[in-house]
KOLKEDREN-292326 format. One record per residue: residue number from 1; residue in three letters; x negated, y negated, z of N, C-alpha, C in turn. Coordinates in Angstrom, 1 decimal. Atoms other than C-alpha are relative to their C-alpha. Example, Ala and Ser with C-alpha at 12.3 -4.5 7.8 and 13.67 -1.06 7.14 Angstrom:
2
REC   vovo   guba      n_X      n_Y      n_Z     ca_X     ca_Y     ca_Z      c_X      c_Y      c_Z
REC      1    Ala     -0.9      1.2      0.0    -12.3      4.5      7.8     -0.9     -1.2      0.0
REC      2    Ser      0.9      1.1      0.0    -13.7      1.1      7.1      0.8     -1.1      0.8
! end
This chain:
173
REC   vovo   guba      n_X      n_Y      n_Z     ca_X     ca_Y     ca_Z      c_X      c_Y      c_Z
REC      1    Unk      0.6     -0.7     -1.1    -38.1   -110.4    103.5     -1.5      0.3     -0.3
REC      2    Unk      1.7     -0.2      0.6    -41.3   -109.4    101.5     -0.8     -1.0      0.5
REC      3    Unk      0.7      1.2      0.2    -42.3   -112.7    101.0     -0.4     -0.8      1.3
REC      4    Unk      0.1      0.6     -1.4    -41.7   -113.6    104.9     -1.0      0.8      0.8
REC      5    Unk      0.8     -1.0     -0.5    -43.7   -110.6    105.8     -1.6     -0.3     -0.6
REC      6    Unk      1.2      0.0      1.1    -46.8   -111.4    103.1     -0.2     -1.5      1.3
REC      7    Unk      0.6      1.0      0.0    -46.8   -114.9    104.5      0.0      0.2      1.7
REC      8    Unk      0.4      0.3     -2.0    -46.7   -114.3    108.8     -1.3      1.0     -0.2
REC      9    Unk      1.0     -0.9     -0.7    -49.4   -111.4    108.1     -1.5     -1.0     -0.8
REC     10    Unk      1.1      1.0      0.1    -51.5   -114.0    106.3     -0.6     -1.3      0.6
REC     11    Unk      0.1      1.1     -0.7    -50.8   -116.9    108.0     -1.0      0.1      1.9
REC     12    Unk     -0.2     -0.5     -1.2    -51.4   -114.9    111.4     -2.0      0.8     -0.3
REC     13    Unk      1.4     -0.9      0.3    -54.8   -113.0    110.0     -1.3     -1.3      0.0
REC     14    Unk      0.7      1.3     -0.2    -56.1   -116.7    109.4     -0.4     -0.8      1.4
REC     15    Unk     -0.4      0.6     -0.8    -55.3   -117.9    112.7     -1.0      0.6      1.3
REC     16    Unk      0.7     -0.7     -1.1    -56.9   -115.0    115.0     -1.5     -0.5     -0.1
REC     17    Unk      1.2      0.4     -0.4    -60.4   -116.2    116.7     -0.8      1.0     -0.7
REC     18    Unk      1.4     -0.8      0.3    -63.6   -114.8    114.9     -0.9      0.5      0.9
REC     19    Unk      0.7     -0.6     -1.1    -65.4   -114.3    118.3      0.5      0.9      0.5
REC     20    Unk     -0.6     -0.9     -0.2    -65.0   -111.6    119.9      0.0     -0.1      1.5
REC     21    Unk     -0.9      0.7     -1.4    -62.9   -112.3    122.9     -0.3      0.9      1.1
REC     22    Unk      0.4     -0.2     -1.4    -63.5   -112.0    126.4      0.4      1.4      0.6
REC     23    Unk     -0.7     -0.9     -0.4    -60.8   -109.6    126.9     -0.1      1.3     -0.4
REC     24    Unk      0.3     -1.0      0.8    -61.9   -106.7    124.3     -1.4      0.8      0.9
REC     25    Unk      1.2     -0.9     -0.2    -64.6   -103.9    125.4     -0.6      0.4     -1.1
REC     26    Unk      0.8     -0.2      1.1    -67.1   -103.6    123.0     -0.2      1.5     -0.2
REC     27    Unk      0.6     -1.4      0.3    -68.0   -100.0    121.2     -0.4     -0.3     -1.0
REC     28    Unk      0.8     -0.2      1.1    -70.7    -99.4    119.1     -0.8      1.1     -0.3
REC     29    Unk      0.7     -1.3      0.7    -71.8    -96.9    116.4     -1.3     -0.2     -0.3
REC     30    Unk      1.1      0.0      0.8    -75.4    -96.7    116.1     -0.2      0.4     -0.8
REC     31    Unk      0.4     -0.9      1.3    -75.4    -94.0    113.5      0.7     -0.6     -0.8
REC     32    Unk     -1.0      0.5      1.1    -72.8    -96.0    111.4     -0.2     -1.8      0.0
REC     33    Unk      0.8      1.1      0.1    -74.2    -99.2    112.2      1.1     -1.3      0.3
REC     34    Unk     -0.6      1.1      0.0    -71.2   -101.3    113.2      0.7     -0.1      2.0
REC     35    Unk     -0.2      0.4     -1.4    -69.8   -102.9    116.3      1.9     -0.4     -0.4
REC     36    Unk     -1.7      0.7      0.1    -65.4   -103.4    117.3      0.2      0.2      1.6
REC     37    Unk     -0.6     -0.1     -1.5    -63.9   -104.4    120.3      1.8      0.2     -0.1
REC     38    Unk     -1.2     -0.1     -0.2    -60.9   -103.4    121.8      0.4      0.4      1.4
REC     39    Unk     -0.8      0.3     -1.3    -58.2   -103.6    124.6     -0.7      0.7      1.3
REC     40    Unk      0.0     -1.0     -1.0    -59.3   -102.2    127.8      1.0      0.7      0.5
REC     41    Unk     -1.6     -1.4      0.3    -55.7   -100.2    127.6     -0.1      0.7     -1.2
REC     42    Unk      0.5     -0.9      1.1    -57.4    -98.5    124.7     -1.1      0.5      0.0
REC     43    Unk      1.5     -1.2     -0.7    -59.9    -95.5    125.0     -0.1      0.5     -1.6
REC     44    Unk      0.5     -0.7      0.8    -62.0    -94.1    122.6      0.5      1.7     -0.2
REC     45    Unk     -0.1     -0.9     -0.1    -61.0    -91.0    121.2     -0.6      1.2     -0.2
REC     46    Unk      0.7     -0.3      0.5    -63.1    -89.4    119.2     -1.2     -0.7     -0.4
REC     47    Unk      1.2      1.1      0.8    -66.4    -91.2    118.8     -0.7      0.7     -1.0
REC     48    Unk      1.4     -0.8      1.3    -68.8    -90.2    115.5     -1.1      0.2      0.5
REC     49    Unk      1.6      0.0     -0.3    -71.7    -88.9    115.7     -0.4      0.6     -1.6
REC     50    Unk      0.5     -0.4      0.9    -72.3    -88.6    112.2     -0.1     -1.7     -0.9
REC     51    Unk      0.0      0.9      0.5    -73.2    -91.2    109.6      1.4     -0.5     -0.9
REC     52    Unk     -1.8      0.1      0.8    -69.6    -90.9    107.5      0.9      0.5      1.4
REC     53    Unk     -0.7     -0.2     -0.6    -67.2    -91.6    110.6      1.0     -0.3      0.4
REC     54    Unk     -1.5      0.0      0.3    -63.9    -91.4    111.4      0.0     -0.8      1.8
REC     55    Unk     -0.6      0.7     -1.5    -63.2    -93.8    114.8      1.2      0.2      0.3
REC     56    Unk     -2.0      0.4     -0.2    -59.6    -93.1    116.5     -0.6     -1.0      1.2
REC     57    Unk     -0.5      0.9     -0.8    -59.1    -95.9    118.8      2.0      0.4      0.4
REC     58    Unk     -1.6     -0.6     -0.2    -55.5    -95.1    120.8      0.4     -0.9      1.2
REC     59    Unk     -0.7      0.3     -1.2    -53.4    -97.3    123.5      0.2      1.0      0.7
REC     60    Unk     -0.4     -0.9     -1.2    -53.2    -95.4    126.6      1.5      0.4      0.2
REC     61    Unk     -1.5     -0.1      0.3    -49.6    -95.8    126.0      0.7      1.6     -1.1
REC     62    Unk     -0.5     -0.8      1.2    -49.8    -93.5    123.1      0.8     -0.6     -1.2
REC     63    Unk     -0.7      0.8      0.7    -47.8    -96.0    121.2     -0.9     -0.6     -1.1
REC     64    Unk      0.9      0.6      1.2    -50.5    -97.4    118.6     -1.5      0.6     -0.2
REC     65    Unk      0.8     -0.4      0.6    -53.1    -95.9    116.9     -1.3     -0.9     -1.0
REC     66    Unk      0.9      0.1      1.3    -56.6    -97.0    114.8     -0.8      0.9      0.1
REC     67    Unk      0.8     -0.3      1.0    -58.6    -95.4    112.4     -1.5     -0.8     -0.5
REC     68    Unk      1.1      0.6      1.5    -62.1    -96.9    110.8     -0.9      1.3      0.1
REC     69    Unk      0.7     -1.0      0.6    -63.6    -94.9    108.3     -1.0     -0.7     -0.6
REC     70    Unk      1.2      0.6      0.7    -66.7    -95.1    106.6     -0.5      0.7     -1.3
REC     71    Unk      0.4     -0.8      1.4    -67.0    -93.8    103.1     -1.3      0.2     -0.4
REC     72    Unk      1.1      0.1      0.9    -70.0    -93.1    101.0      0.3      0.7     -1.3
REC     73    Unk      0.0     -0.1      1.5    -68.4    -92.1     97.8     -0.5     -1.0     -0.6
REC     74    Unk      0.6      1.3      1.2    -69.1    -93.8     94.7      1.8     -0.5     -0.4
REC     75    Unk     -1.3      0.8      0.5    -66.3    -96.0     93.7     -1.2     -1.4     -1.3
REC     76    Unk      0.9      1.1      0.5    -67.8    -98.5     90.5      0.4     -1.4      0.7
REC     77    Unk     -0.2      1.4     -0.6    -66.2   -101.3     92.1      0.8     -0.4      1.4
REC     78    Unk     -1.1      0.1     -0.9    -64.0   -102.9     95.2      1.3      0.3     -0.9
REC     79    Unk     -1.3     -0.4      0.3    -61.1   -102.9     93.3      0.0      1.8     -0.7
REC     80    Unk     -0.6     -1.6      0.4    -61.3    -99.3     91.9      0.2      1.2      1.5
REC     81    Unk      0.0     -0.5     -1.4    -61.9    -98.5     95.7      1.4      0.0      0.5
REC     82    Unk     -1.2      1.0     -0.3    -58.6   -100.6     96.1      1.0      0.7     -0.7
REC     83    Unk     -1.1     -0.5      1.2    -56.7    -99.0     93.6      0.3      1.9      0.4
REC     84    Unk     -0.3     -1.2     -0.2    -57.3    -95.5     94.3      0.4      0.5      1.4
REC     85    Unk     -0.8      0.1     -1.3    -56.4    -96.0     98.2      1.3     -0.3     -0.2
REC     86    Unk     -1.9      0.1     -0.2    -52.9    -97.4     97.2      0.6      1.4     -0.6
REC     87    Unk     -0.3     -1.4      0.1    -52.8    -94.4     95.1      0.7      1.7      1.1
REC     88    Unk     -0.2     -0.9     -0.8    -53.6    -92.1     97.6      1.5     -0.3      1.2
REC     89    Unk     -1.6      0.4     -0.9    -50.8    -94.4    100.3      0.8      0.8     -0.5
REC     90    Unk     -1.3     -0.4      0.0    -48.2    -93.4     98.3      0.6      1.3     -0.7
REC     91    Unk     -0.4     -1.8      0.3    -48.9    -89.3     97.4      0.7      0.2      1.2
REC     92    Unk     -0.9     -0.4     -0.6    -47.3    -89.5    101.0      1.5     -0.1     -0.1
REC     93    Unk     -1.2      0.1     -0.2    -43.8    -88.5    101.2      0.8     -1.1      0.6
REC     94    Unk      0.0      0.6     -0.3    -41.9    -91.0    102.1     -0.7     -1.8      0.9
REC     95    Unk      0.8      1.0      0.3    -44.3    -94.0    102.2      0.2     -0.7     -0.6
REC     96    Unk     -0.7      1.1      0.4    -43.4    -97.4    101.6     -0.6     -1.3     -0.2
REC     97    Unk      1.5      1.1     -0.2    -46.1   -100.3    100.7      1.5     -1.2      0.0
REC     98    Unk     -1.0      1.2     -0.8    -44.0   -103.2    102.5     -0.7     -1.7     -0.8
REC     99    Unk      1.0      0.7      0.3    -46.9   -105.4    101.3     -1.2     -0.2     -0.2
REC    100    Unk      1.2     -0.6      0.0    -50.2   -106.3    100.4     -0.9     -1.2     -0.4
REC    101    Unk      0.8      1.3      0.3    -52.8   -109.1     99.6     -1.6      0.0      0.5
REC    102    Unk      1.4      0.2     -0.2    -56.5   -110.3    100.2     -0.2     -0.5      1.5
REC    103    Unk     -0.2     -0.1     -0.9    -57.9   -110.6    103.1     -1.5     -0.7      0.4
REC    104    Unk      1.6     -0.7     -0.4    -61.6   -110.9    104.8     -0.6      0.7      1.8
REC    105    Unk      0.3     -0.5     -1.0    -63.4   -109.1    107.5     -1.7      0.2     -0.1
REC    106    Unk      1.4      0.0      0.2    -66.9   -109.6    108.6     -0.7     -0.7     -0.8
REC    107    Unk      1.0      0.8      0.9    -67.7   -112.1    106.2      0.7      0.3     -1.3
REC    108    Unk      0.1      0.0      1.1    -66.5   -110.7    103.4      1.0      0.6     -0.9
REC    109    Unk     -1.5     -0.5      0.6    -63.6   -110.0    100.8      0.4      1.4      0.4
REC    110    Unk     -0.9     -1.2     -1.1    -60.9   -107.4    102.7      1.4     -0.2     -1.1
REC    111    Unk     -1.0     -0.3      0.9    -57.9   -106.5    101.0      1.1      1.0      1.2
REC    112    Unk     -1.2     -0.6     -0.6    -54.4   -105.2    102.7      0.9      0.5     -0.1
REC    113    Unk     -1.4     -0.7      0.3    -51.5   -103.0    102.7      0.7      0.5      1.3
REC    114    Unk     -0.5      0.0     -1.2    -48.8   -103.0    105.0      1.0      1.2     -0.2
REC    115    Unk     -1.0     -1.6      0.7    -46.4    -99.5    104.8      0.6      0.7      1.3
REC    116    Unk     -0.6     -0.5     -0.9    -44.4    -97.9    106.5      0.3      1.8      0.2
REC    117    Unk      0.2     -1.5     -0.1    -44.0    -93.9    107.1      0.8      0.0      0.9
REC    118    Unk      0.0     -1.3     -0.8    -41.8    -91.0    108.7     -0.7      0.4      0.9
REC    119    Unk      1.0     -1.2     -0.7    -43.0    -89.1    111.3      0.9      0.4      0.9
REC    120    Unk     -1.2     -0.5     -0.2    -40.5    -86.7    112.7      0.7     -0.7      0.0
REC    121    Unk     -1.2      1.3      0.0    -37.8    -88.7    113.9     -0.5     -1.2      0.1
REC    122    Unk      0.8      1.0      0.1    -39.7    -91.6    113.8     -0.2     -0.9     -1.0
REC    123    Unk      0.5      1.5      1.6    -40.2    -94.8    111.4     -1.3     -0.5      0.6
REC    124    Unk      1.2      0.8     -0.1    -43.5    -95.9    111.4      0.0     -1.0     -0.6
REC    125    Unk      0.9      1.4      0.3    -45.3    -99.1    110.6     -1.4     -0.3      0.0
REC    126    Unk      1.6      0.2      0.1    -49.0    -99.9    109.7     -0.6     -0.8     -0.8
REC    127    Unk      0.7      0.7      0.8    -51.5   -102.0    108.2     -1.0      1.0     -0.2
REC    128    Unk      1.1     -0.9      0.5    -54.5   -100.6    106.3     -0.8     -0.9     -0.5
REC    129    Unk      1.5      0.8      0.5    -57.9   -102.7    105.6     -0.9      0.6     -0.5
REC    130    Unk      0.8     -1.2      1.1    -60.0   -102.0    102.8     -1.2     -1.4      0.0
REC    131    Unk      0.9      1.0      0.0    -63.5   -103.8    103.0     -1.2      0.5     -0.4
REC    132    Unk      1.6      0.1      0.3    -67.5   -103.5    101.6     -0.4     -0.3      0.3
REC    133    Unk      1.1      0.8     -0.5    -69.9   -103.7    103.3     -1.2      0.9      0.5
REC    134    Unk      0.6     -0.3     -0.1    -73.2   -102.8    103.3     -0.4      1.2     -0.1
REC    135    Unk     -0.1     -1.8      0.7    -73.2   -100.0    100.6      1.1      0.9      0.7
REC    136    Unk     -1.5     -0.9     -0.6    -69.9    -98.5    102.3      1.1     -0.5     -0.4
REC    137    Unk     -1.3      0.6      0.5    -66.3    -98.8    101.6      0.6      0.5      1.6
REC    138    Unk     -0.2     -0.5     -1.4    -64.7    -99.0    104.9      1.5      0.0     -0.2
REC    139    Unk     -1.7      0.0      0.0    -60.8    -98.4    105.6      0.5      0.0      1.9
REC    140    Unk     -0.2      0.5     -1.7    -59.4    -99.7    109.0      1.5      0.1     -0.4
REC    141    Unk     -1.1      0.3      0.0    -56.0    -98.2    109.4      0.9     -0.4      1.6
REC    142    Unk     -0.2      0.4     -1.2    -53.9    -99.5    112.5      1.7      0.2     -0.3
REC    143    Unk     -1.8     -0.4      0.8    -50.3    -97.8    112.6      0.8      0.0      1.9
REC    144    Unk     -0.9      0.1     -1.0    -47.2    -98.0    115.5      1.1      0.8     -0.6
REC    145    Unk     -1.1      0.1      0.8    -43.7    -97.4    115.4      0.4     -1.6     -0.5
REC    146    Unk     -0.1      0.9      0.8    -42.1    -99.5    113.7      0.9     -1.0      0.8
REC    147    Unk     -0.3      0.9     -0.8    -40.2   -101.1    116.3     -1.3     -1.0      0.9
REC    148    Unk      0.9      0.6     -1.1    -43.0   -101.9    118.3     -1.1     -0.8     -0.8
REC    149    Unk      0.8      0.7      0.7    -45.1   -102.9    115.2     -0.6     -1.7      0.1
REC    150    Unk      0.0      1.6     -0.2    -44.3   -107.2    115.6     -0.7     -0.2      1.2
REC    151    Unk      0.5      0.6     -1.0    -45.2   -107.1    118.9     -1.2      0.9      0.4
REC    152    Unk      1.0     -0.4      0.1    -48.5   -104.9    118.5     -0.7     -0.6     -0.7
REC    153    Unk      1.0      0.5      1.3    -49.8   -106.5    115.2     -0.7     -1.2      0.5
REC    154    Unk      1.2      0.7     -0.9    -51.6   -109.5    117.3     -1.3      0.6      0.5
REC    155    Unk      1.2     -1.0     -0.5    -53.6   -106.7    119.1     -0.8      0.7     -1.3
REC    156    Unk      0.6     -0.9      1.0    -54.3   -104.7    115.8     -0.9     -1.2     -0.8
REC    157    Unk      1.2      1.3      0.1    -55.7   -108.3    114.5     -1.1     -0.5      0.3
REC    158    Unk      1.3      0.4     -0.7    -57.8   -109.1    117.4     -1.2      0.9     -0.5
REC    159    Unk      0.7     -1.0      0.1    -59.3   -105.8    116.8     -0.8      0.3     -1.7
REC    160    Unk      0.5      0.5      1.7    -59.9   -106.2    113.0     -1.1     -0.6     -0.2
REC    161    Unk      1.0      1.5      0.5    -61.4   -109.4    113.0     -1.2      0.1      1.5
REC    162    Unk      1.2      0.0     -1.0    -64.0   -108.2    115.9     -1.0      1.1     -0.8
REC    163    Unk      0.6     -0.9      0.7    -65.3   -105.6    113.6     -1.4     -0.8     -0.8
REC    164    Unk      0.9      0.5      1.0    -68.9   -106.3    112.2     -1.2      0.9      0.3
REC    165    Unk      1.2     -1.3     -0.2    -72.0   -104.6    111.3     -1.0     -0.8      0.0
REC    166    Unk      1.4      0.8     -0.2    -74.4   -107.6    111.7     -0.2      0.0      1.2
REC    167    Unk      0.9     -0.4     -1.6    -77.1   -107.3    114.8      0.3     -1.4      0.9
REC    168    Unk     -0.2      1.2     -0.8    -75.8   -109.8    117.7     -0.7     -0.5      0.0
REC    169    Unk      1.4      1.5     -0.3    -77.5   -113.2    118.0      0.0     -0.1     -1.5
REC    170    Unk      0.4      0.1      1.4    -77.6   -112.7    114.1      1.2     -1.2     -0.8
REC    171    Unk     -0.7      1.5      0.9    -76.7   -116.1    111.7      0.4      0.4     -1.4
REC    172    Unk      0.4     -0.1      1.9    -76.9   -114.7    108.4      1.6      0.1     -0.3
REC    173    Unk     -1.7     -0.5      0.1    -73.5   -114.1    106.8      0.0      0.9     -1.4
! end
């Protein structure tokens, strides 16, 4: 089951379009410097106005949630950044890393963890993206229930892989 789970969330992360599709509504942080689209059945909820910010993104449904954060700790490295986020996953109470593996976003080495969580009566389900870029450590988490998770995690993809902090029209990588 692991191993079937590791290989559709890889196979499936590969596969999603790098443009950013027709159908998404663009938002962008100028103080934080990056650009993500998403569904037009998903409203901003809190937008940042600060340079360290927290984005909720929410289905109008109420049914799925994202997160991107924008760190400026010090971490010496990606993996110590990497290491002390799984940490932190699993000081929650029942919390369950389902999976986990490499990844990229924006160009550039991404790393993942898939987990599941409680919440009152409730089973959750989530991915969590851990990525560098441009002196930040960013964390993109994207959670459901857990039933609804298979047939959300498409959308939570599109939305992933539209995230970037280089200036449109721009080649560089």
């Amino acid at each position: 089951m692991r191993l079937s789970v590791l290989f559709a969330v890889v196979l499936i992360f590969f596969l999603v379009p790098r443009a950013l599709a027709s159908d998404l509504v663009l938002y962008i942080s100028p103080l934080a410097g990056f650009r993500i689209g998403f569904p037009e059945e998903w409203e901003v909820e809190n937008p940042p106005d600060t340079v360290d910010p927290t984005l909720m993104l929410s289905a109008r449904s109420g049914e799925a949630r994202i997160w991107i954060t924008l760190e400026h700790r010090y971490y010496p490295s990606f993996d110590a950044f990497r290491e002390q986020v799984r940490s932190d996953i699993l000081l929650y109470p029942g919390v369950q890393i389902l999976g986990e593996g490499p990844a990229e976003i924006d160009y550039v080495p991404a790393y993942w963890y898939m987990f599941s969580f409680p919440e009152g009566e409730k089973e959750m389900q989530g991915i969590l993206y851990l990525f560098f870029r441009n002196q930040g450590f960013y964390r993109i988490i994207c959670w459901t229930s857990k039933t609804a998770f298979d047939m959300t995690f498409p959308t939570f993809q599109k939305i992933v892989q539209s995230f970037t902090t280089r200036e449109e029209g721009a080649s560089y990588r």
